[in-house]
C-alpha positions as CSV (number, residue, x, y, z in Angstrom):
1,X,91.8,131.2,110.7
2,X,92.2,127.2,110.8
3,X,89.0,127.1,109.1
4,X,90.0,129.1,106.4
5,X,93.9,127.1,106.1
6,X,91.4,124.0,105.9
7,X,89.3,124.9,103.4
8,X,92.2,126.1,100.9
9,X,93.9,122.9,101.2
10,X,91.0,120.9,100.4
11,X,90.4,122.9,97.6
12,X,94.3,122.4,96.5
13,X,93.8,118.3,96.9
14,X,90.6,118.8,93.9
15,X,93.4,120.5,91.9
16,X,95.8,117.7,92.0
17,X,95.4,116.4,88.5
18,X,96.0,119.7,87.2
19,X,99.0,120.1,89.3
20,X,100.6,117.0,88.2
21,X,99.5,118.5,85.0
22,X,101.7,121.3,85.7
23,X,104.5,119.6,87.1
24,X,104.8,117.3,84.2
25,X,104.8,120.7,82.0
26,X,107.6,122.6,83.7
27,X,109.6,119.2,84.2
28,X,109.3,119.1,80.4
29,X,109.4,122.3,78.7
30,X,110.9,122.3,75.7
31,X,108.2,120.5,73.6
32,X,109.3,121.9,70.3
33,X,112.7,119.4,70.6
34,X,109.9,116.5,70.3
35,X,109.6,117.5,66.7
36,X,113.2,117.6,66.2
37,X,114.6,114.6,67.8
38,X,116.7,116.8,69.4
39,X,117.6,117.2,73.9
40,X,117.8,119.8,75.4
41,X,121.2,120.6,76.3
42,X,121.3,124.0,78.3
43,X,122.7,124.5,81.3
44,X,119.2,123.9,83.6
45,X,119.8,120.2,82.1
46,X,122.0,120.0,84.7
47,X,120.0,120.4,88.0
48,X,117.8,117.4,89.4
49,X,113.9,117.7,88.9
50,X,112.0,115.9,91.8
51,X,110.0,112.7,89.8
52,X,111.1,110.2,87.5
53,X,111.4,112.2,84.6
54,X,114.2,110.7,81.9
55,X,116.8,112.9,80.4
56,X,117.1,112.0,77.4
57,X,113.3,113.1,76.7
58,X,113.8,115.7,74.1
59,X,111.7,118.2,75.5
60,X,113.0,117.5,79.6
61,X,113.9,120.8,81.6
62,X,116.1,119.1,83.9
63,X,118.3,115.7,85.2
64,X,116.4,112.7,86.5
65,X,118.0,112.4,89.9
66,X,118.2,108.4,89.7
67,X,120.2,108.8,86.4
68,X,122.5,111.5,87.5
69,X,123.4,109.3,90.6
70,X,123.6,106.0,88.4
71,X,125.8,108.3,86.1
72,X,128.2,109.5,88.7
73,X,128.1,106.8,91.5
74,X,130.5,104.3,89.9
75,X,133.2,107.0,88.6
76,X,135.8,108.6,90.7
77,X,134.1,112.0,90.4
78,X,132.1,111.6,93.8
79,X,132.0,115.4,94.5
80,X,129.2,115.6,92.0
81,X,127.4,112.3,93.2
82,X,127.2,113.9,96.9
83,X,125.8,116.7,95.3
84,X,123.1,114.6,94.0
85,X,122.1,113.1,97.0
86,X,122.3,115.8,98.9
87,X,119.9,117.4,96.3
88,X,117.8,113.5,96.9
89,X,118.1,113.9,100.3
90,X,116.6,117.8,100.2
91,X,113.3,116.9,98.4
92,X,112.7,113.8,100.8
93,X,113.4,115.8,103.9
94,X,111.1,118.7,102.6
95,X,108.1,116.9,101.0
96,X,108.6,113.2,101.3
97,X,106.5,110.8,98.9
98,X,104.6,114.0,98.2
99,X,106.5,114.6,95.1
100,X,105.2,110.8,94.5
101,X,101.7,112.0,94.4
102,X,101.8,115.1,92.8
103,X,105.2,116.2,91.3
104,X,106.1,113.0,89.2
105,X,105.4,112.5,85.6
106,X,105.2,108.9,85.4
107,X,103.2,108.8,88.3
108,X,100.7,111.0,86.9
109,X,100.8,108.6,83.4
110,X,99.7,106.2,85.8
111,X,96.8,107.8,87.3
112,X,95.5,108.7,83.8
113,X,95.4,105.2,82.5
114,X,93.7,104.1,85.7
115,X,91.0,106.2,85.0
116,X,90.3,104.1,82.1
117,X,86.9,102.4,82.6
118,X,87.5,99.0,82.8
119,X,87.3,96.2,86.2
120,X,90.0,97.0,88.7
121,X,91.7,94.9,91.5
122,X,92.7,95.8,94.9
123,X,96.6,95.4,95.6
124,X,96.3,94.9,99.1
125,X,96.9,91.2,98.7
126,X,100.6,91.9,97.0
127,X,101.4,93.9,99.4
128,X,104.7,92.0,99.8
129,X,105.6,93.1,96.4
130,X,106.3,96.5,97.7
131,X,109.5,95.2,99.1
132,X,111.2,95.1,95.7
133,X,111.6,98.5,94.8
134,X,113.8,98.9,97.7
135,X,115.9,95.7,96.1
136,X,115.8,97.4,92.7
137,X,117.3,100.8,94.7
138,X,120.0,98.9,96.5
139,X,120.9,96.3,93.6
140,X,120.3,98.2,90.1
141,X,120.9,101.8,91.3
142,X,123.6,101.6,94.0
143,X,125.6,98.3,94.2
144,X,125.7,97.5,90.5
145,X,126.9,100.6,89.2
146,X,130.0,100.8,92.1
147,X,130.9,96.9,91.9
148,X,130.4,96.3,87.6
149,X,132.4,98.2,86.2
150,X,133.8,99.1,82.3
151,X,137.4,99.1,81.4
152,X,137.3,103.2,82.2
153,X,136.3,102.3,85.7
154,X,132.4,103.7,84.8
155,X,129.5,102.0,86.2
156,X,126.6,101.4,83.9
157,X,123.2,103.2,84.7
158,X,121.5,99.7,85.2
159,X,118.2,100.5,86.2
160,X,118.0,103.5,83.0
161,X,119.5,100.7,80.8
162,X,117.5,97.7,81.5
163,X,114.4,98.6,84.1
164,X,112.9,102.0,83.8
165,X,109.6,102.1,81.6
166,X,109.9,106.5,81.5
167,X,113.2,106.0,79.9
168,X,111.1,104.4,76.6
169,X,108.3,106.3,77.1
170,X,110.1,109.7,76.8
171,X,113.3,109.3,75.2
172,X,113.3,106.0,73.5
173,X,110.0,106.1,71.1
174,X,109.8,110.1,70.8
175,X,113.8,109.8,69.5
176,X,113.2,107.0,67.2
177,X,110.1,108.2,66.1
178,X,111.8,111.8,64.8
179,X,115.0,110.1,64.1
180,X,115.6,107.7,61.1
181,X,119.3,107.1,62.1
182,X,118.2,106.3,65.7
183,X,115.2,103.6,64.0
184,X,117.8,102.1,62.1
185,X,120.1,101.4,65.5
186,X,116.8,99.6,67.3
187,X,117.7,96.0,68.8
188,X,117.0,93.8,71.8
189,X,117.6,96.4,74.2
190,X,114.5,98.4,72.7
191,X,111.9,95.9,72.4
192,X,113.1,94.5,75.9
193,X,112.3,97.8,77.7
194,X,109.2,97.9,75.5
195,X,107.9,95.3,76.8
196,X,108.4,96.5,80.4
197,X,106.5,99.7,79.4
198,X,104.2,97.7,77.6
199,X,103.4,95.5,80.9
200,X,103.4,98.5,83.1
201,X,100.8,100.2,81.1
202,X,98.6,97.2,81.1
203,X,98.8,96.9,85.0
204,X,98.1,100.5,85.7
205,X,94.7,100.0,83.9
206,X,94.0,97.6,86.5
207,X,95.9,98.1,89.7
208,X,96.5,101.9,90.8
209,X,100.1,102.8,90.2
210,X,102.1,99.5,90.5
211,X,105.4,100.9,88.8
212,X,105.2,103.0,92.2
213,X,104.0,100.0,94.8
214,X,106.8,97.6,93.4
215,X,109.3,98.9,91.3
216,X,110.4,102.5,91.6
217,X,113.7,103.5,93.0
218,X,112.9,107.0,93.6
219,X,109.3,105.9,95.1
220,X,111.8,103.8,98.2
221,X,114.2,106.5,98.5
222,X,111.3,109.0,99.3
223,X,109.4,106.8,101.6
224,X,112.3,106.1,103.7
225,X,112.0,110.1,104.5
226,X,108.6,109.8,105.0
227,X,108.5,109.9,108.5
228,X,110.7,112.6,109.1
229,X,109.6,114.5,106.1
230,X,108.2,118.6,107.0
231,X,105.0,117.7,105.3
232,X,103.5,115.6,107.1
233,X,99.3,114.3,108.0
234,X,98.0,113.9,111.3
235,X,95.1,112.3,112.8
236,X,93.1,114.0,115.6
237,X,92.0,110.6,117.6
238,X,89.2,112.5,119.5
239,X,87.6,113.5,115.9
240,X,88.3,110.6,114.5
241,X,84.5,108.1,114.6
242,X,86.1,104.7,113.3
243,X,84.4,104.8,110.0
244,X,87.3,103.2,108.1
245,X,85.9,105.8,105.1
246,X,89.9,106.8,105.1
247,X,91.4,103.1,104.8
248,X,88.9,101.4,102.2
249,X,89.3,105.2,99.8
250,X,93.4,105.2,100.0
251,X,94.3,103.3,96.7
252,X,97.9,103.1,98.0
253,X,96.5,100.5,100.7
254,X,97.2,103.0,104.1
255,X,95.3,103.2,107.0
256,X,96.1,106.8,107.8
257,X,94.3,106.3,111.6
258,X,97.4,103.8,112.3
259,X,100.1,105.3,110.5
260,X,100.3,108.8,109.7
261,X,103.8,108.2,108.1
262,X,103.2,105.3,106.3
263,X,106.2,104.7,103.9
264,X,103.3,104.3,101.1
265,X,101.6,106.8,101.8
266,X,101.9,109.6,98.7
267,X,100.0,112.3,100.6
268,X,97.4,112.7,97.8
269,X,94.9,113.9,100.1
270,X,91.9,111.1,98.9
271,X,91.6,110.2,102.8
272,X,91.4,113.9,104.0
273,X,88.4,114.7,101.0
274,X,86.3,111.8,102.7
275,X,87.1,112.2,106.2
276,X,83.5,113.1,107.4
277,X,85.0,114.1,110.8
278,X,87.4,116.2,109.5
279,X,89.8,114.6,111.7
280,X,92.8,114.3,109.1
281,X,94.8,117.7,108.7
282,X,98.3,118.7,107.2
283,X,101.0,119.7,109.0
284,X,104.3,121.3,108.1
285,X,107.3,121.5,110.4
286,X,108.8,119.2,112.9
287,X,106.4,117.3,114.9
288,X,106.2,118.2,118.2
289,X,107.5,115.3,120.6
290,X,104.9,115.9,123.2
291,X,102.5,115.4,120.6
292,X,103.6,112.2,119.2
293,X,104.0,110.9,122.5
294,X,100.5,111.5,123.6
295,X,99.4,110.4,119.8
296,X,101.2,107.2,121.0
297,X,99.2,107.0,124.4
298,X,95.8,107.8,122.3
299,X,96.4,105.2,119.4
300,X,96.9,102.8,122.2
301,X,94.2,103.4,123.9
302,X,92.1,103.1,120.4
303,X,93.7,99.6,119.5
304,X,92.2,98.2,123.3
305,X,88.9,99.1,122.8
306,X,89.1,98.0,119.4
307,X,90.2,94.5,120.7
308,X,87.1,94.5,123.0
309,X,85.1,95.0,121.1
């Protein structure tokens, strides 16, 4: 029976592209609107989809859940901004950074212009420039909205407004593109988060998914759940040979053998695939203490010889 639970995993990790595929579908539905330079407005507009998705793309299903939080968290309505991190709070609990590997839109446009052929560089150098996305959710997404505020006591969506590359992407250039009136109203604000897109599209030829290493607000909130997140990997240390195979494949720069809840980690399965042990599984549910402890004792254990040798 574990064989078979295996197996069918593995064979869900070869479908990922066409489950970000999916995702990306359902989280924008209403492609007819594209032609029409027109949102959707129904009432599903209202509930949060899991990824960076903006919502002013003309065809988007649902609300982006960093600007429905940025919308709400400087008013005095706070009812509704609990309600959106609660529903922030859900998806990390449940999946984690997951929804980071296969449930985000932009993340998946990243993917796809990596797999443009040209020379690539490793990121595991700039690894220091993963700290700023957890700046850009404290400062652009949080405190600026709650301490800057308008003469109606409204906090401006900061990071929509000035930083987020899927805001142009979906809403900006389809809008203007279908719209003459919205053409005619293009300024500084427009070719400013152009050229962030522009940038961003450049590096993710080159370096797997930077928007998601260094910028992305909704990236840090999720990894911050990633260790107590349902879905979870673990690493069976008496399987496990030391190959590294695991470490030099994961193009988010984890070593899944030292950290199976690595805050990078997106769980996209690339270590599990090459794995010739089979010694990296899936779990989902709470992690048995017991277990963790004697993971502890095991990994220890591993890092001696290691240092022996």
């Amino acid at each position: 029976m574990k064989k078979e639970k295996k197996v069918s995993f593995k064979e869900f990790l070869k479908k990922r592209n066409t489950i970000q595929m999916f995702a990306t579908l359902l989280t924008n539905i209403h492609l007819p609107n594209f032609l029409k330079g027109i949102l959707y407005n129904g009432k599903v507009k209202q509930v949060c989809v899991p990824g960076l998705n903006c919502y002013s793309c003309p065809a988007a299903t649902g609300t982006c859940p960093i600007g429905a939080f940025q919308a709400v968290v400087g008013s005095s309505k706070f009812s509704f901004s609990y309600y959106i991190t609660g529903i922030l709070i859900f998806f990390g609990i449940m999946l984690g950074r997951f929804i980071c590997g296969f449930l985000c839109p932009f993340g998946w446009f990243q993917d796809l212009l990596h797999k443009i052929p040209t020379k690539k560089f490793s990121t595991k150098k700039l690894k220091a420039l993963r700290h700023i996305k957890y700046g850009v959710l404290a400062i652009a997404v949080i405190a600026l909205p709650i301490l800057v505020a308008n003469n109606a006591g409204i906090g401006s969506p900061y990071f929509c407004k000035y930083i987020c590359p899927q805001g142009i992407l979906e809403g900006g250039i389809p809008l203007s593109l279908a719209n003459s009136s919205i053409r005619a109203m293009l300024g500084p604000l427009f070719t400013w988060k152009f050229g962030i897109l522009s940038a961003i599209i450049i590096l993710s030829v080159l370096f797997y998914r930077p928007f998601c290493k260094w910028l992305c607000p909704l990236g840090a909130f999720y990894a911050l759940f990633n260790k107590v997140s349902l879905l979870n990997y673990n690493v069976d240390k008496h399987k496990c040979v030391s190959c590294g195979k695991c470490s030099r494949t994961c193009k988010m720069d984890v070593d899944i053998t030292k950290n199976t809840s690595h805050t990078e980690c997106i769980r996209c399965g690339e270590c599990i695939k090459v794995c010739p042990a089979k010694a990296i599984s899936v779990h989902w549910g709470v992690k048995n203490p017991v277990e963790n402890k004697e993971d502890k004792i095991i990994n220890k254990i591993g890092e001696i010889k290691n240092e022996n040798n």
